[in-house]
KOLBAGU-568659 format. One line per field, with one value per residue: residue in three letters; x negated, y, z negated of N, C-alpha, C in turn; residue number from 1. Coordinates in Angstrom, 3 decimals. Atoms other than C-alpha are relative to their C-alpha. Example, Ala and Ser with C-alpha at 12.3 -4.5 7.8 and 13.67 -1.06 7.14 Angstrom:
2
zati	c(ALA  SER);
n_east	c(-0.890  0.820);
n_north	c(-1.190  -1.190);
n_up	c(0.000  0.060);
ca_east	c(-12.300  -13.670);
ca_north	c(-4.500  -1.060);
ca_up	c(-7.800  -7.140);
c_east	c(-0.900  0.770);
c_north	c(1.200  1.090);
c_up	c(0.000  -0.730);
romi	c(1  2);
% end
This chain:
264
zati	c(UNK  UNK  UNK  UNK  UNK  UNK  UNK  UNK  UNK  UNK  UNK  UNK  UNK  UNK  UNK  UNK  UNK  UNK  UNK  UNK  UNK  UNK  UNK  UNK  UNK  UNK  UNK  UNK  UNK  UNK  UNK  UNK  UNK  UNK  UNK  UNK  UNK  UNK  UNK  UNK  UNK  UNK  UNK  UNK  UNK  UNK  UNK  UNK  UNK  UNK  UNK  UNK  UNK  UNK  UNK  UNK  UNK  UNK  UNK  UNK  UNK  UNK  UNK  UNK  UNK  UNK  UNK  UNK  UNK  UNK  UNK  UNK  UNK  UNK  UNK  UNK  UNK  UNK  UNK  UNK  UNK  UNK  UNK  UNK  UNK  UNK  UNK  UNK  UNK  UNK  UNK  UNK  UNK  UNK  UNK  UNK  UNK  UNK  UNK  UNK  UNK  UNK  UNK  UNK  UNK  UNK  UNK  UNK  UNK  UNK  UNK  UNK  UNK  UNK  UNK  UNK  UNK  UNK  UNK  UNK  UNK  UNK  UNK  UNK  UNK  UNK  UNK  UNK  UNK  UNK  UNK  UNK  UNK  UNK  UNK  UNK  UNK  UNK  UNK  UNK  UNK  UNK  UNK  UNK  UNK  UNK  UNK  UNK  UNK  UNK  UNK  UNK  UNK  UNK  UNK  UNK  UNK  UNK  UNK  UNK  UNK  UNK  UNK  UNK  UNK  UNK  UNK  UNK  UNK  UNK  UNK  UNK  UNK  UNK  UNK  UNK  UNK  UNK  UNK  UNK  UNK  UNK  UNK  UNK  UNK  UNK  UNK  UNK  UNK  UNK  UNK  UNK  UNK  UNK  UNK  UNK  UNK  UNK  UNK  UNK  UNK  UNK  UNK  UNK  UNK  UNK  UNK  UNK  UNK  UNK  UNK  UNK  UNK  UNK  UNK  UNK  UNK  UNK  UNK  UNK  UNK  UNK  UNK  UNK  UNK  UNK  UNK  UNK  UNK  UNK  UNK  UNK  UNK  UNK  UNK  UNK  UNK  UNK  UNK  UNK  UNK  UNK  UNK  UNK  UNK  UNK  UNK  UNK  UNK  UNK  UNK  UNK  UNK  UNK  UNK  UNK  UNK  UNK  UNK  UNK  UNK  UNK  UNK  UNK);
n_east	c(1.419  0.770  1.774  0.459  1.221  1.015  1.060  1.259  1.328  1.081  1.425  -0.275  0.540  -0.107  -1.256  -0.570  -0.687  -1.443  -0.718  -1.344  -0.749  1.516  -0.235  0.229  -0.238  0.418  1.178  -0.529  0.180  0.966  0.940  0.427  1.117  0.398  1.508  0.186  1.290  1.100  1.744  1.438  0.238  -1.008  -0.826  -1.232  0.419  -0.746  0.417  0.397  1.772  0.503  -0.651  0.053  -0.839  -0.762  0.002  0.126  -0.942  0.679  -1.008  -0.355  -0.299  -0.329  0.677  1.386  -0.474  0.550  0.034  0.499  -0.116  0.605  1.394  0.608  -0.323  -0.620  0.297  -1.486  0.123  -0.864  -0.926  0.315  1.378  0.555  1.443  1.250  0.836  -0.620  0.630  -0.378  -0.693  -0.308  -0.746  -0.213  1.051  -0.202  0.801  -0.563  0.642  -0.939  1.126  0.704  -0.527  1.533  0.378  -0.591  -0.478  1.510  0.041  -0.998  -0.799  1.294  0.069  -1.303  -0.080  1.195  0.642  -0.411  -1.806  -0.298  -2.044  -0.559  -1.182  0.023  0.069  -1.356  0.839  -1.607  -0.161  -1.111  0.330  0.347  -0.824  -1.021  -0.978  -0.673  -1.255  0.360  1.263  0.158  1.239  0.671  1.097  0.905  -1.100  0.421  -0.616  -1.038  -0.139  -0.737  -0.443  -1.091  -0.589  -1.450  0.277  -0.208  0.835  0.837  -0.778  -0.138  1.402  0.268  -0.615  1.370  1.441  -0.065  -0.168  -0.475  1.401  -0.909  0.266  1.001  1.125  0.026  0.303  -1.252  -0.361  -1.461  -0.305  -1.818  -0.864  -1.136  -0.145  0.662  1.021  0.895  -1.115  1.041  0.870  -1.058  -0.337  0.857  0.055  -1.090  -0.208  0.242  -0.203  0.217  1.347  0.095  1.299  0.042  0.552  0.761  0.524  0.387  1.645  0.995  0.820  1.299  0.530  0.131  -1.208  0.221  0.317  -1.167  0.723  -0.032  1.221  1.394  0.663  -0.840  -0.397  -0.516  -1.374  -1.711  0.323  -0.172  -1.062  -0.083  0.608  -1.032  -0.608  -0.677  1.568  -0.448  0.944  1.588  0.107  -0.806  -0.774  -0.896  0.116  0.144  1.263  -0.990  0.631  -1.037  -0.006  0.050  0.154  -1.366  0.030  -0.810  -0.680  -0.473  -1.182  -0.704  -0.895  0.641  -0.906  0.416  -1.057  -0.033  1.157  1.104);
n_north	c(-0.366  -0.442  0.438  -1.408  -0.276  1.446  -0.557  1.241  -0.740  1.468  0.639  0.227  -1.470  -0.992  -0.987  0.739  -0.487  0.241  0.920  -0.155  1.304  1.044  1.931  0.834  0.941  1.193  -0.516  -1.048  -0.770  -0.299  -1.455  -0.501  1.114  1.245  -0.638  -0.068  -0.596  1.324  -0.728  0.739  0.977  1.098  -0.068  -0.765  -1.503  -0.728  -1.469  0.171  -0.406  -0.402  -0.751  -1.107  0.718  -0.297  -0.750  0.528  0.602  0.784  0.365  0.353  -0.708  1.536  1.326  0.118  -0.625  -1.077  -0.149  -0.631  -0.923  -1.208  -0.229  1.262  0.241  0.886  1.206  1.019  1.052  0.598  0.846  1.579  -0.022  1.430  -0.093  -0.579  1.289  0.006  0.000  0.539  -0.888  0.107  -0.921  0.722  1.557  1.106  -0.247  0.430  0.227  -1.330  -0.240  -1.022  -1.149  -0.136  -1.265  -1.767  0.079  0.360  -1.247  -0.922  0.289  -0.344  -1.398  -0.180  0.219  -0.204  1.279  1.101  0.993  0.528  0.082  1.339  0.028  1.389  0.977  1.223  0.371  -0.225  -0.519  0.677  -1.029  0.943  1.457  -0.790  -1.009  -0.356  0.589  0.865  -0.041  -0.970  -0.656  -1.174  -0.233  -0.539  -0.920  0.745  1.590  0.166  -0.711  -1.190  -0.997  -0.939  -0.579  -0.909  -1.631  -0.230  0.610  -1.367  -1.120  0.233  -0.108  -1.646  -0.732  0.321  -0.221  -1.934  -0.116  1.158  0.291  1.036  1.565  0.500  0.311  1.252  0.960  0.344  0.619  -0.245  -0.777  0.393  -1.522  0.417  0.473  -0.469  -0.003  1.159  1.817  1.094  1.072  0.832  0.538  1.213  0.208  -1.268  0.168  -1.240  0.390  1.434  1.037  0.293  -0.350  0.414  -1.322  0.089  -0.305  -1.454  -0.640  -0.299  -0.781  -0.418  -1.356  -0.830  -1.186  -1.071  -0.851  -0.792  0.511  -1.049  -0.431  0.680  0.186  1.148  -0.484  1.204  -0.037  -0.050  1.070  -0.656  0.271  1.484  0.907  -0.132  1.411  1.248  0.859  0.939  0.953  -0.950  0.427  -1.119  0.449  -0.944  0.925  2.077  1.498  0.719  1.189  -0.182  1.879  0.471  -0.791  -0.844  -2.011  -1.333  -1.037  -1.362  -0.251  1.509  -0.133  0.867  0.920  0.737  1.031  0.577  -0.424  0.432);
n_up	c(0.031  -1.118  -0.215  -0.410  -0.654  -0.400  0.232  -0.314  0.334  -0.646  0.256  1.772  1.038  -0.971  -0.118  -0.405  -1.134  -0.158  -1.436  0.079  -0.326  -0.678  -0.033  1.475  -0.309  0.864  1.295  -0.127  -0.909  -0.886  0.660  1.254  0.831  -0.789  -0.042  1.206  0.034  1.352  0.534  -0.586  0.705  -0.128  1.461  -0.255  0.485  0.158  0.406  1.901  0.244  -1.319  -0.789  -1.678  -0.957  -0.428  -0.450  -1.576  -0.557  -0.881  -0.272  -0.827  -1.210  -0.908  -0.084  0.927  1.035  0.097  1.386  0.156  1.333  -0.120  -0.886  -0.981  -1.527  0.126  -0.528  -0.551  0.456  -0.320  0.846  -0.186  0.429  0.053  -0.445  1.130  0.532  1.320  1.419  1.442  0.830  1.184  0.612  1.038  -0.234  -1.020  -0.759  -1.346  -1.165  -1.101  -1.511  -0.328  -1.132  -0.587  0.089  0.022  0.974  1.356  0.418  0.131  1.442  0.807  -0.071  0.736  1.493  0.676  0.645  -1.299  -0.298  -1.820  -0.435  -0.705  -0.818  0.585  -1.179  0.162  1.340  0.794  1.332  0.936  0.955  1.051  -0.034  1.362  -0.519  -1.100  -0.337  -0.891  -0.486  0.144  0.173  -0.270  -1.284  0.919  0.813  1.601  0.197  -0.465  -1.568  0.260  0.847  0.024  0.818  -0.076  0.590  1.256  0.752  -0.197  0.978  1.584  0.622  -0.352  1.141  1.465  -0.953  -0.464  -1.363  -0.610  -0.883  -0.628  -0.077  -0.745  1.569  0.610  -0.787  -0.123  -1.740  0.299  1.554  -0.046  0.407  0.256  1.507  1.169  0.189  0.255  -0.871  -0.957  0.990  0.483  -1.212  -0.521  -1.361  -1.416  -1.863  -1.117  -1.543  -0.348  0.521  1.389  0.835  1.354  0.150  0.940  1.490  -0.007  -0.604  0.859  -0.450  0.430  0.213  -1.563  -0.096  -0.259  -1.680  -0.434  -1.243  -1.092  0.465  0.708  1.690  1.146  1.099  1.423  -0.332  1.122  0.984  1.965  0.060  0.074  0.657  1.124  -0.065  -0.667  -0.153  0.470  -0.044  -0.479  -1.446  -0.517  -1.576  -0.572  -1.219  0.197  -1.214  -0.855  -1.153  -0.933  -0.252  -1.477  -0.566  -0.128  -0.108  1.037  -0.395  0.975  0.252  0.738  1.503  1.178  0.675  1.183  -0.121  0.868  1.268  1.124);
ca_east	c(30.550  28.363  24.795  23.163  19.489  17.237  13.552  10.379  7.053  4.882  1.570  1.868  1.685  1.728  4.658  7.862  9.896  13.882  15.863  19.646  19.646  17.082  16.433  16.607  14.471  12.668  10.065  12.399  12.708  11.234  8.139  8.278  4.961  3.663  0.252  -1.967  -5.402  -7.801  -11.333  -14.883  -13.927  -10.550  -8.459  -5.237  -5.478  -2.102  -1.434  -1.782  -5.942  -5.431  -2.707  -3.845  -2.480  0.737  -0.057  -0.503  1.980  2.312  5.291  6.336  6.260  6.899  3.696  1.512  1.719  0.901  -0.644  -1.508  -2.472  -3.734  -6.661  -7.308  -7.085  -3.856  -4.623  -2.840  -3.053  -1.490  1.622  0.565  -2.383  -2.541  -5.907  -7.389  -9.846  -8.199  -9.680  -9.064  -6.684  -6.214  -2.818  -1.869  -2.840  -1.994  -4.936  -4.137  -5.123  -4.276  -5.835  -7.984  -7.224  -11.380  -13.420  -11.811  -9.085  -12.255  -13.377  -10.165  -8.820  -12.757  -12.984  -9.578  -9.884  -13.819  -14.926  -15.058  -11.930  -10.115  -6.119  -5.125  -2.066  0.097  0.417  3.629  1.094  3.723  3.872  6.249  8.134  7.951  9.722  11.541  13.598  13.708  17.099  15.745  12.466  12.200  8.982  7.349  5.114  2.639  5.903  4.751  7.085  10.357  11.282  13.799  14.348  17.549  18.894  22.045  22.366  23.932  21.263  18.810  21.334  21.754  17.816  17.736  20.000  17.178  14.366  13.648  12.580  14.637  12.362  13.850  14.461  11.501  9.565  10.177  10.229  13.837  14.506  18.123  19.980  23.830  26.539  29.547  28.840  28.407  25.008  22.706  26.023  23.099  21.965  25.096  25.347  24.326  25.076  26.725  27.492  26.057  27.045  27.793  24.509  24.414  21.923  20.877  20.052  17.284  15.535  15.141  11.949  9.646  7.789  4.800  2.667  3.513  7.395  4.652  3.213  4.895  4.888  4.844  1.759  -0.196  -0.261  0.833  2.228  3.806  7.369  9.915  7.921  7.644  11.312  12.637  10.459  13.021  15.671  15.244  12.048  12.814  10.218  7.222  8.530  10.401  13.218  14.702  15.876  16.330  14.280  16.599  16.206  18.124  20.200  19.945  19.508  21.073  20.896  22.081  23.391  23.430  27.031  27.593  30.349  28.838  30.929  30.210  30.958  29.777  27.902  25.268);
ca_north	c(7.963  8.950  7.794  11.847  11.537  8.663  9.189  7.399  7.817  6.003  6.201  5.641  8.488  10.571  13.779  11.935  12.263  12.675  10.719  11.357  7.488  4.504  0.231  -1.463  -3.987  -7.637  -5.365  -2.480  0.773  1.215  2.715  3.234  2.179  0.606  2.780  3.038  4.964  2.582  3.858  2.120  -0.966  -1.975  -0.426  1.487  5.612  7.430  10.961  9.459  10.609  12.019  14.668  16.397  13.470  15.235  17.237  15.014  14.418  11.687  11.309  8.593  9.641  6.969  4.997  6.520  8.048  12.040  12.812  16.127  18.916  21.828  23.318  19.644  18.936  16.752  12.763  10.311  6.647  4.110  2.292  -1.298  -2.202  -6.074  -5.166  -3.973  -5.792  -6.751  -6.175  -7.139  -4.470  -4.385  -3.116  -3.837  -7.344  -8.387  -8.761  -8.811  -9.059  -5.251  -3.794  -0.748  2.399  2.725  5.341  8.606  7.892  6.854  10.166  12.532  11.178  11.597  14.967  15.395  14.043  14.492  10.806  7.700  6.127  4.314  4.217  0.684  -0.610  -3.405  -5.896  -8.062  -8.883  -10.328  -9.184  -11.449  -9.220  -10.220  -13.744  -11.953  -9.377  -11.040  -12.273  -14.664  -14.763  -11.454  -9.070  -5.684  -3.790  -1.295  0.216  -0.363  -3.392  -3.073  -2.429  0.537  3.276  4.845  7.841  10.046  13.548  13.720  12.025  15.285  17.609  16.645  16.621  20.595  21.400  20.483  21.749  26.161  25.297  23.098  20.755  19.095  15.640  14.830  14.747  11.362  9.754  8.474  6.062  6.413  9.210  8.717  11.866  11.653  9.962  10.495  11.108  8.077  5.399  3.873  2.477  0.523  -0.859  -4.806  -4.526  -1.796  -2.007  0.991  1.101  -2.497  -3.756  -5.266  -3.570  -5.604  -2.814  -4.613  -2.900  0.764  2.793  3.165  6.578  7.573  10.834  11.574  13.407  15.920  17.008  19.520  17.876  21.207  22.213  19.415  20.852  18.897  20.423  18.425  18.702  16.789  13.910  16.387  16.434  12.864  11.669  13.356  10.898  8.604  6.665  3.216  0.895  3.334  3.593  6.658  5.461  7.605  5.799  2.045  -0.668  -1.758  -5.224  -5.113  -8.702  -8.137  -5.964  -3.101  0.932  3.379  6.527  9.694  9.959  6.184  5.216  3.679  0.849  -0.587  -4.092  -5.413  -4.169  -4.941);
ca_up	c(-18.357  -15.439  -14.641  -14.003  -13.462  -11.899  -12.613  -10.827  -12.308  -9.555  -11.089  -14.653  -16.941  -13.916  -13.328  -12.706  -9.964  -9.575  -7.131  -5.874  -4.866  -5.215  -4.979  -8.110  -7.288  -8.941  -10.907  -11.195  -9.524  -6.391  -6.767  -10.297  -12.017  -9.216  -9.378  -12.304  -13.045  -15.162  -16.758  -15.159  -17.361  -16.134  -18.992  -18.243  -18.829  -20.079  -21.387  -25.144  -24.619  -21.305  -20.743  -17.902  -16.270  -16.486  -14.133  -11.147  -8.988  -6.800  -4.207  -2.043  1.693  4.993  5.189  2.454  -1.253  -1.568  -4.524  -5.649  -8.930  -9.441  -7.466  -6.087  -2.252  -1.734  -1.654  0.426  -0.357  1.663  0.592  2.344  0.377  1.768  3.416  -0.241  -2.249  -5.474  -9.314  -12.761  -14.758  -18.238  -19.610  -22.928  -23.574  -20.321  -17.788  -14.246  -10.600  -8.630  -5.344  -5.506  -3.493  -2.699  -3.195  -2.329  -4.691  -7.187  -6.716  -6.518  -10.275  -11.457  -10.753  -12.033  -15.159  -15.525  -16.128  -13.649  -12.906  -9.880  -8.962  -8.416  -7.278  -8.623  -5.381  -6.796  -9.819  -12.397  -16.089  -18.044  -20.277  -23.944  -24.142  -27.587  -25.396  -21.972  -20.573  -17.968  -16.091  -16.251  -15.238  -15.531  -12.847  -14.659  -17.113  -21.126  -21.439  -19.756  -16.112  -17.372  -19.711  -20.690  -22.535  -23.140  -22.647  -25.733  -27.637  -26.350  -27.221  -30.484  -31.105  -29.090  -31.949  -34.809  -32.370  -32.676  -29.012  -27.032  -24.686  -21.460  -20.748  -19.055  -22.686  -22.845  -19.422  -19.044  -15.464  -16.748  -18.172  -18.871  -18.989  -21.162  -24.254  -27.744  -29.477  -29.720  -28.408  -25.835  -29.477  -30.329  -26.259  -25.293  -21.751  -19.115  -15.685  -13.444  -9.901  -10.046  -11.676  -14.755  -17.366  -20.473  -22.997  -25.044  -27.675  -28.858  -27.164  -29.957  -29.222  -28.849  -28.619  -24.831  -25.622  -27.178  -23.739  -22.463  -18.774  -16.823  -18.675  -20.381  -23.625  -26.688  -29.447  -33.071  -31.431  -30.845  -33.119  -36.415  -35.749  -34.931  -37.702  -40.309  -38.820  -36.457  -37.725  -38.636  -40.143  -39.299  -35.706  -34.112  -31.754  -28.995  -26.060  -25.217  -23.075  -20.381  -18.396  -15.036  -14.583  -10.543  -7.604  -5.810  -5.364  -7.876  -7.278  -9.282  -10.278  -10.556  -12.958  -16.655  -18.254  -21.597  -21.328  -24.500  -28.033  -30.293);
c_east	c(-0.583  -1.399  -0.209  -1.143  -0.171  -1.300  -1.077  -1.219  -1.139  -1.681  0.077  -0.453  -0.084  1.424  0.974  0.529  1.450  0.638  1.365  0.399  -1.139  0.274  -0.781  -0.560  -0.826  -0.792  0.589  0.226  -0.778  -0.695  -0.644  -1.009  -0.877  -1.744  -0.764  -1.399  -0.233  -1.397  -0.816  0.211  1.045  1.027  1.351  0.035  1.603  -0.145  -0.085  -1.201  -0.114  1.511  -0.139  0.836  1.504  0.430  -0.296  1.280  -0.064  1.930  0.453  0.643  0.036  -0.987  -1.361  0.669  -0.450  0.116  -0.765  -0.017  -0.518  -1.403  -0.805  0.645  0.834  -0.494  0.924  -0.667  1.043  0.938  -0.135  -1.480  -0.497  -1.674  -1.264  -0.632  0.758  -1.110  0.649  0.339  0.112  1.318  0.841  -0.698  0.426  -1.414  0.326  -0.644  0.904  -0.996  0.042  -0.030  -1.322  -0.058  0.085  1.125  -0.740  0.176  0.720  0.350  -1.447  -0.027  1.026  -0.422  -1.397  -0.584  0.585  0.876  0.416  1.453  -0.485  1.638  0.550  0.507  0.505  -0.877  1.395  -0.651  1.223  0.348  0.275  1.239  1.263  1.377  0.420  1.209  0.061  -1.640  -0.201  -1.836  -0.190  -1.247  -0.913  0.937  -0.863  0.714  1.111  -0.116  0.779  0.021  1.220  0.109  0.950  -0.315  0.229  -0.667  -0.992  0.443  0.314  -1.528  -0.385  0.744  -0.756  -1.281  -0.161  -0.356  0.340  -0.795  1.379  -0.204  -1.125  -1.096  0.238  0.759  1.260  -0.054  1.119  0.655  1.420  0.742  1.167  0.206  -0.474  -1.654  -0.567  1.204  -0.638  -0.165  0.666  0.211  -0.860  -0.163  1.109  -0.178  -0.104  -0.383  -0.048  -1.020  0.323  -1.333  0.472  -0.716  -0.901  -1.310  -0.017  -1.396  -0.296  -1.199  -0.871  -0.572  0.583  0.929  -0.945  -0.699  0.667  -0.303  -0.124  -1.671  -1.323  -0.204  0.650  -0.122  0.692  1.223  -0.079  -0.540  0.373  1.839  0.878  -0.494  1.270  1.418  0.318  -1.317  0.954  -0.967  -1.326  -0.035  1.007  0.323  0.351  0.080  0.054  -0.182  1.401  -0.789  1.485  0.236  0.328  -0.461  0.892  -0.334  0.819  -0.336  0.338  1.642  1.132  0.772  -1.128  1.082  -0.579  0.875  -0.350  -1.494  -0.931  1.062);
c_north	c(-0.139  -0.078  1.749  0.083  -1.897  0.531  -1.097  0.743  -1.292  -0.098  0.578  0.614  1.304  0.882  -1.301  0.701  -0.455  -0.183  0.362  -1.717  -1.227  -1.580  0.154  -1.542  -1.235  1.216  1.300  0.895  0.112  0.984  0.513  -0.737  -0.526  0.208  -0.177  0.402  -0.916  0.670  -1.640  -1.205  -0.463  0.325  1.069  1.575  0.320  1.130  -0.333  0.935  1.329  1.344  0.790  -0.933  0.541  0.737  -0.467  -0.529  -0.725  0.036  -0.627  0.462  -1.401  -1.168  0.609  0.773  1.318  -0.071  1.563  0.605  0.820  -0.237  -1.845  0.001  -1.476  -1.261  -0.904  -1.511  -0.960  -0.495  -1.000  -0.306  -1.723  -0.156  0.434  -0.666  0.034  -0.238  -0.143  1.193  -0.059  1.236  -0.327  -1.166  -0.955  0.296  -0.543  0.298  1.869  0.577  1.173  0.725  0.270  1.107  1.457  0.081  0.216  1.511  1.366  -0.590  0.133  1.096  0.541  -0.029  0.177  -1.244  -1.039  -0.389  0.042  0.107  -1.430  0.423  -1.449  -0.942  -0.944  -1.102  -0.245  0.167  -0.576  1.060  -0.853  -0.716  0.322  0.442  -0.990  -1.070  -1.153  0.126  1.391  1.026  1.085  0.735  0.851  0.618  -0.312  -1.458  -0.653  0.521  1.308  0.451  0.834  1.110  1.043  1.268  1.010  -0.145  1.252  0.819  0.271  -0.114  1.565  0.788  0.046  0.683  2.004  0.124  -0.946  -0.659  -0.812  -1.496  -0.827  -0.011  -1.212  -1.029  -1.295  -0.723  0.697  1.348  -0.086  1.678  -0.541  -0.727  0.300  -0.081  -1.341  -1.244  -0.612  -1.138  -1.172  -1.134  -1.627  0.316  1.003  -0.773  1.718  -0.288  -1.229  -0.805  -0.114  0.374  -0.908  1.069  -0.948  -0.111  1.418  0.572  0.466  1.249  0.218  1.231  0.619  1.398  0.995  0.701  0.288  -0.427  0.919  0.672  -0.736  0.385  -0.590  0.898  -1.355  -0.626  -0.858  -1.287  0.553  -0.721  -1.138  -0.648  0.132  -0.945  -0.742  -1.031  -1.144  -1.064  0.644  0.307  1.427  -0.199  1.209  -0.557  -1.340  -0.441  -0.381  -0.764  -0.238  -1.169  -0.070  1.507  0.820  1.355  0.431  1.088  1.135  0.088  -1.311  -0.149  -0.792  -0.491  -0.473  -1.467  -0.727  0.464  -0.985  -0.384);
c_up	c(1.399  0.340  0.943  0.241  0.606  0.454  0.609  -0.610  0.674  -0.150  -1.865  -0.807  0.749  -0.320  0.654  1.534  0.426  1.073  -0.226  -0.113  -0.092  -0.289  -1.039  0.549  -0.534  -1.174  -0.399  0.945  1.028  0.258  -1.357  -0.815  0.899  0.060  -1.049  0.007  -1.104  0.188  0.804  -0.521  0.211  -0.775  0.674  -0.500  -0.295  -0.478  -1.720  -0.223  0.728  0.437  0.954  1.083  0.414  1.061  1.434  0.124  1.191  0.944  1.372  1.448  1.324  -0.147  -1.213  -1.428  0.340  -1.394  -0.179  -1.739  0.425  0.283  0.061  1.391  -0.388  0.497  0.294  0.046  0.815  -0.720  0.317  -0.573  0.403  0.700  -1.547  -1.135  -1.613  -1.494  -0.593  -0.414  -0.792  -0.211  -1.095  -0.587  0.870  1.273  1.357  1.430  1.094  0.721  -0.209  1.044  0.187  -0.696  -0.049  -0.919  -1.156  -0.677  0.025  -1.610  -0.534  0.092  -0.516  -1.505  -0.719  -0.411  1.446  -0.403  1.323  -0.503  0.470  0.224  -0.365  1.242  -0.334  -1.137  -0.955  -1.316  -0.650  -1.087  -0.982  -0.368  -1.160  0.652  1.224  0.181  0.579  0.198  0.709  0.099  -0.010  0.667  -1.348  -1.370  -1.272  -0.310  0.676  1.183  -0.152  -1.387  0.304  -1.633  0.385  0.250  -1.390  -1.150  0.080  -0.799  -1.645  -0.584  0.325  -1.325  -1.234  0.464  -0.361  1.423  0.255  0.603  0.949  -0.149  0.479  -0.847  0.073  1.323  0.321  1.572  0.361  -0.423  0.455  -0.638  -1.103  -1.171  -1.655  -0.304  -0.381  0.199  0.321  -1.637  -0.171  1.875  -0.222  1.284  0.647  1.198  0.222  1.389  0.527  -0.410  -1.380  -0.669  -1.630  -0.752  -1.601  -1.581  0.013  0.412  -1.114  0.618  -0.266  -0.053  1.021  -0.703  -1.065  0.795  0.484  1.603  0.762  0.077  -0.362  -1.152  -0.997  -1.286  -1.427  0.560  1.036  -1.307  -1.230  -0.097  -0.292  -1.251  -1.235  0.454  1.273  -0.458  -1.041  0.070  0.501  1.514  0.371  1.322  0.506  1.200  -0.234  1.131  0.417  0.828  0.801  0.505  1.844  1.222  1.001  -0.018  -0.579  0.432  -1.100  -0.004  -0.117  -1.434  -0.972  -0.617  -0.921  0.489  -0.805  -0.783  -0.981  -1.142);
romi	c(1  2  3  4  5  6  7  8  9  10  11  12  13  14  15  16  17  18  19  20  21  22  23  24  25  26  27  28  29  30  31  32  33  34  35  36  37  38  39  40  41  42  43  44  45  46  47  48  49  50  51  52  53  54  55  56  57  58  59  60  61  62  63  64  65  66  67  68  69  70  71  72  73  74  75  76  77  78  79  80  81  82  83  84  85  86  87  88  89  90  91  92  93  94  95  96  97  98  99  100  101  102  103  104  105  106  107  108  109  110  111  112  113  114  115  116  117  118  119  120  121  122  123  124  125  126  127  128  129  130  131  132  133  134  135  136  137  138  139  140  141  142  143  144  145  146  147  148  149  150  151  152  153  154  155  156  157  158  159  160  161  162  163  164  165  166  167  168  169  170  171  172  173  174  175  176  177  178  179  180  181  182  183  184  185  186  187  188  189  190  191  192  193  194  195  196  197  198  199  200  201  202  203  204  205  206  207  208  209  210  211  212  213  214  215  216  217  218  219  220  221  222  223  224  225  226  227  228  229  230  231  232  233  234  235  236  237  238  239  240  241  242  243  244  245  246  247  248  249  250  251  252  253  254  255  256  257  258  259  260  261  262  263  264);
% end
């Protein structure tokens, strides 16, 4: 088996963005998550409410982010934010301390989206992930719970076959995606080795609305949920994918070998 994509999505809920090579590093991917648009009150925005968000893209450049969408003027955002005044975030039910990209950010994602809102920035803010799953002292930057997401290509393929339109992989926001193995295997995995790192593979991704935004477009259709629901829902919950916690650090590599080295 063959590790084939590696996905950053550096402002959370934002267009992702595919890497040949990147650092795995304390809070995960580098980069990935590290941004995050929050409403006038501190609260965290995704495409659950908000899909237009899919439609911004943001992408790490030497000393600043570029972020652009349609008919908006591109915005650039530093990447050292130790000069920026830090606010209170809400994401989930964790409330935390992250530094505000000012004003012109403010108002590029307001005009965007049509309602006030700021871009923060998570500034080595920690997020314990939940004490249930984690391996060690384990944290997450802005992600939903885990520092990684994985899934198969086979696991797709085998849902494009139930689908009358196929959808790509990028419905459902993958870090990971593995070549070479049967359909839904990731489920049955404890722990792999890719490119020398040890991945703990601890719980199935419970989905939500996003994989139906089509991310090219923003619009949301029933699909692939209608689908999935006929069988993968378990306990009122529709898995696809599984929460990975990474036991160290290290750069992966598109075409890195995948080793199983012990199951569920």
């Amino acid at each position: 088996m063959t590790l084939s994509e590696i996905n950053i999505y550096p402002i959370k809920s934002a267009r992702g963005l595919s890497l040949a090579t990147a650092q795995l590093e304390k809070l995960g991917l580098r980069y990935d998550r590290r941004w995050m648009v929050v409403d006038e009150n501190g609260s965290f925005l995704t495409q659950r409410k908000h899909p237009r968000m899919a439609l911004v893209r943001a992408e790490p450049e030497s000393d600043h982010l570029r972020i652009t969408a349609p008919l908006m003027e591109p915005l650039s955002v530093p990447l050292s934010t130790e000069t920026l005044q830090l606010t209170d975030v809400q994401i989930w039910e964790d409330r935390i301390r992250a530094a505000s990209l000012g004003n012109q950010a403010s108002d590029w994602f307001s005009t965007f989206l049509g309602f006030k809102c700021q871009l923060v920035y998570n500034n080595q803010a920690l997020r314990p992930v939940n004490p249930k799953y984690a391996v060690g002292e384990d944290h997450v930057s802005f992600a939903d719970a885990f520092p990684l997401m994985l899934i198969s290509e086979a696991s797709l393929q085998d849902l494009n076959q139930r689908l009358d339109t196929p959808i790509p992989m990028n419905r459902f926001r993958p870090n990971l995606v593995i070549r070479g193995c049967q359909p839904y295997e990731e489920d049955t995995w404890k722990e792999i080795l890719v490119g020398g790192i040890r991945l703990h593979v601890v719980k199935p991704s419970a989905r939500c609305v996003i994989p139906t935004v089509d991310q090219n477009t923003a619009v949301q259709s029933k699909e692939p949920l209608r689908t999935l629901t006929t069988y993968r829902e378990r306990d009122g919950k529709v898995l696809f994918g599984q929460n990975i916690i990474h036991g160290g650090e290290g750069v992966l590599n598109v075409g890195d070998s995948v080793e199983v080295l012990s199951w569920r």
